[in-house]
C-alpha positions in Angstrom: 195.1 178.9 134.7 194.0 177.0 137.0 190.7 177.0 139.6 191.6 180.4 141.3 191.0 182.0 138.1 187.2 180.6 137.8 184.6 183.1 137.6 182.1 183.6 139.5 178.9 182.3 138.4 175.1 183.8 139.1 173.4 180.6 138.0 169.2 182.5 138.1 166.5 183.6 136.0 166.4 187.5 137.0 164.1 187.6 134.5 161.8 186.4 137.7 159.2 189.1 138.9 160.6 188.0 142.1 164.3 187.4 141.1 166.5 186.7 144.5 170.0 185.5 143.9 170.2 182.4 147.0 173.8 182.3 147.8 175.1 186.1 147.2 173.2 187.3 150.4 173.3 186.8 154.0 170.9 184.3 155.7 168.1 185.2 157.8 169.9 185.6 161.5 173.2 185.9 160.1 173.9 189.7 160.5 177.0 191.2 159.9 178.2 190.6 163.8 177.4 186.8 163.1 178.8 186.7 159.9 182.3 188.1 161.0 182.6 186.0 164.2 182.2 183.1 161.7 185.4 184.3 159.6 187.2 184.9 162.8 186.5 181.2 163.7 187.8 180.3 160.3 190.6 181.8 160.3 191.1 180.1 164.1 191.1 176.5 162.4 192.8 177.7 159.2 195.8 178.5 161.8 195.8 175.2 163.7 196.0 173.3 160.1 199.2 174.9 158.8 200.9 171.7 158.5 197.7 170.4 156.5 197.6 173.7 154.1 201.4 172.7 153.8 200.5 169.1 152.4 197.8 170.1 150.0 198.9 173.5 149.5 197.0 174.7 145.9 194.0 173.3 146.8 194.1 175.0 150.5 194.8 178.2 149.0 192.0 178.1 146.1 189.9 177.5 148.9 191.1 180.0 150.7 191.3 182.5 147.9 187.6 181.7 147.1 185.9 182.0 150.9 187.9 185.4 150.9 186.4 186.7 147.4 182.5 185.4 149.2 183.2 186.9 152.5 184.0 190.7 150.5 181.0 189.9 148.5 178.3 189.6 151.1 180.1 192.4 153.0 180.0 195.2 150.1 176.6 197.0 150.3 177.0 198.4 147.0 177.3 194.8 145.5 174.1 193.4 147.5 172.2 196.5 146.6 172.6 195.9 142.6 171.4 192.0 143.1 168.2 193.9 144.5 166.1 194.5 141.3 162.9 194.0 143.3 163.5 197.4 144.7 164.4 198.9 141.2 163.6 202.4 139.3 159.8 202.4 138.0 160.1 200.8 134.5 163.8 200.3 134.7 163.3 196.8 134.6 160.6 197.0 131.8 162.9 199.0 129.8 165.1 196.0 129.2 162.0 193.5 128.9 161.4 190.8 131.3 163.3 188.2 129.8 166.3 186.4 131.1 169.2 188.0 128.4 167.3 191.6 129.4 167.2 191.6 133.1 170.7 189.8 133.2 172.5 193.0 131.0 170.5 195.1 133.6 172.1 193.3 136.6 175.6 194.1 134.6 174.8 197.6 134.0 174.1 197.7 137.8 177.4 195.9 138.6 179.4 198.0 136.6 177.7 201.1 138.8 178.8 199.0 141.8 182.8 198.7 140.4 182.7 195.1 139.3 185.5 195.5 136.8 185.0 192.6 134.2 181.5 190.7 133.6 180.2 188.2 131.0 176.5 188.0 130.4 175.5 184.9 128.9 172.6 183.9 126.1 170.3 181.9 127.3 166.7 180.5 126.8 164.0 178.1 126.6 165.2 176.8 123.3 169.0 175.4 124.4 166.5 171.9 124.4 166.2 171.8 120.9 168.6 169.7 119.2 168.2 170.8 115.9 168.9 175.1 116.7 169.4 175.5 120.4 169.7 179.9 120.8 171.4 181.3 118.3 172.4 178.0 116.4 170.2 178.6 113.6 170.5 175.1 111.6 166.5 175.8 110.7 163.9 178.7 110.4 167.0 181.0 110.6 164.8 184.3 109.5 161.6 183.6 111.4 164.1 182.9 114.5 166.0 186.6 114.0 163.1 188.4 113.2 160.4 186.9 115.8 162.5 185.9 118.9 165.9 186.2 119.1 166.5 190.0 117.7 164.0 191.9 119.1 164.9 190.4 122.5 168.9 191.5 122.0 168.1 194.9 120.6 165.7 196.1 123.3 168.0 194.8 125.9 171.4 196.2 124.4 169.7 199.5 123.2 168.8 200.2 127.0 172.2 198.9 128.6 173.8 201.2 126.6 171.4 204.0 127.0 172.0 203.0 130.8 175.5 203.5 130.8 175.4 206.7 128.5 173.3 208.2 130.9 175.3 207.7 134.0 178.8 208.2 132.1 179.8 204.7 132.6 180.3 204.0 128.3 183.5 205.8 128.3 185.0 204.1 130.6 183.5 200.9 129.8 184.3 198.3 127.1 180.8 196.2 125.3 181.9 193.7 123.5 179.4 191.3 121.7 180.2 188.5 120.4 179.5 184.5 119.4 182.1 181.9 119.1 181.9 182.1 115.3 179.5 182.9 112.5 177.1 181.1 110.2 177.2 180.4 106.3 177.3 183.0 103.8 174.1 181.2 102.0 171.2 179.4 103.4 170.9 175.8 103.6 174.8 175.6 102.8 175.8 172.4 104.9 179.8 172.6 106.5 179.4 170.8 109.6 176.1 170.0 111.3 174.3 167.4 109.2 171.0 168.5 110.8 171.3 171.9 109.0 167.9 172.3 106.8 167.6 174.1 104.1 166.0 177.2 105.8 169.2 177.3 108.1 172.8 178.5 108.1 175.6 175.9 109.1 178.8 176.7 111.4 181.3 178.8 109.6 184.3 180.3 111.0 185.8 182.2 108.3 184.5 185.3 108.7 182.1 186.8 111.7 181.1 190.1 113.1 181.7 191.1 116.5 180.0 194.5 118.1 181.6 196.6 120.3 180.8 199.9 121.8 182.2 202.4 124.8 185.7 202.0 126.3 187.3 204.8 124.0 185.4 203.2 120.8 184.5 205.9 118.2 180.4 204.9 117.7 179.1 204.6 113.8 182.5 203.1 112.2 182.6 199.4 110.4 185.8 198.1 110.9 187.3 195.3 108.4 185.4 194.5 105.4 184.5 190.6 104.4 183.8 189.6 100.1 180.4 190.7 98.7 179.1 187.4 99.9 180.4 188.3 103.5 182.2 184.6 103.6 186.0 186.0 104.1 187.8 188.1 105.4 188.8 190.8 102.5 190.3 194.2 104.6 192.0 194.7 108.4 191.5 190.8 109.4 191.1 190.8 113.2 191.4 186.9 114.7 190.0 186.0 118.3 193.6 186.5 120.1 193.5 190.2 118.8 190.0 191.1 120.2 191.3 189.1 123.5 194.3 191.4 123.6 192.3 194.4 122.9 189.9 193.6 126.4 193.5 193.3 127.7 194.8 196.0 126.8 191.2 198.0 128.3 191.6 196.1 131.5 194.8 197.5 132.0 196.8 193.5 131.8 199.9 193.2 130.3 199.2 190.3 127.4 202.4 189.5 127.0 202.7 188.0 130.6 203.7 184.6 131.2 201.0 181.8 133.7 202.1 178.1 134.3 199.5 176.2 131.8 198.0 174.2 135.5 196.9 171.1 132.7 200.2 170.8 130.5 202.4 172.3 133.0 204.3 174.4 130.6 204.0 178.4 130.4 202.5 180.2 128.1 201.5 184.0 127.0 198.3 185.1 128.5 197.8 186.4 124.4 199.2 186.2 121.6 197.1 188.8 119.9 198.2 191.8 119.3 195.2 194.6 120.4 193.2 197.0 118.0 194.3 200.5 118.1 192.6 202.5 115.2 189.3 202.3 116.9 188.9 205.6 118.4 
């Protein structure tokens, strides 16, 4: 879709006891005064280069579309305030653990109290350097790695986001979803894919996976879908990616049946081609 659809990345560790995001806050001596005579003088040389926003005209206004989207960011109070987990509620940030997963949901949780409308929080940890199970790519130890590191790490933090957002009646209105980009073999040790899976590991499998979501108008307790006994296919209500994509559509308020110029094959295409969920109240 092209570069002025890129997200905006928050490349820390607020896991830190001293977390400061560099980059999404003003620099010492740069007040707001400073700070707006600087987009005044922009916008001085942006209008003496017409002809050369003319010539290269998408890159210009990706540019431009992106200095705008900093400028509103380091101008928004609410939005610096929520980066500020130094200055946090007594045990708020202990309540998620001091990890990096636990303090990132808690900077989302905060975010979503600011009005950021749509935010991905990423897995990550020491063990992306191993080459055999980086995260949650358990090719070996696959129950000592769920039951001593990776689980109790996701359910303290996810238990309190959505405690978090219960409490401040932000669920409602506010769609979780949690999800990997596929699942793992029905059996241990099963090889598919990854010839470094071990026999106390689960390979890639993509046949069948489970996704979590929670809030946004979704009734709480249900199991949707149903796989064989040996949870390897799908057996009842098969959802695919495109259909949970067009159900976060759908939440956002997007129309998926849109049409975007594809900017890398230059043809267009539907932003989905799912069609969303809509038993899950």
């Amino acid at each position: 879709m092209g570069e002025n659809f890129n997200p905006v990345l928050l490349n820390a560790d607020p896991g830190e006891v001293d977390f400061e995001a560099s980059g999404f806050k003003l620099l010492e001596g740069v007040g707001a005064a400073r700070l707006k005579s600087r987009r005044e003088l922009l916008q001085q040389l942006e209008a003496s280069i017409r002809q050369t926003e003319t010539r290269f005209g998408p890159a210009a206004k990706t540019f431009k579309s992106h200095a705008e989207t900093a400028y509103s960011m380091l101008q928004q109070r609410a939005f610096r305030q929520a980066l500020d987990l130094q200055h946090a509620a007594p045990g708020e940030r202990e309540a998620y653990g001091m990890t990096k997963f636990g303090q990132s949901l808690l900077l989302a949780r905060r975010f979503v109290e600011a009005g950021v409308s749509l935010l991905t929080v990423n897995w990550d940890d020491d063990t992306k350097h191993d080459k055999v199970s980086p995260q949650w790519d358990t090719h070996h130890d696959n129950f000592k790695k769920l039951k001593h590191d990776l689980c109790p790490k996701f359910d303290q933090a996810f238990a309190a986001f959505l405690q978090d957002l219960d409490q401040r009646g932000l669920l409602e209105t506010t769609l979780v979803v949690v999800t990997g980009e596929f699942g793992r073999t029905p059996r241990i040790g099963e090889f598919s894919q990854n010839a470094m899976t071990q026999k106390t590991g689960r390979d890639h499998w993509p046949h069948a996976f489970t996704v979590l979501l929670a809030g946004g108008g979704v009734r709480g307790g249900q199991v949707y879908g149903a796989t064989t006994r040996d949870a390897g296919y799908v057996a009842d209500r098969p959802v695919s990616p495109a259909d949970l994509a067009a159900t976060v559509f759908r939440h956002l308020g997007i129309d998926a049946s849109q049409r975007y110029e594809d900017h890398f094959q230059h043809v267009p295409r539907k932003v989905c081609e799912g069609r969303p969920i809509c038993d899950l109240g």
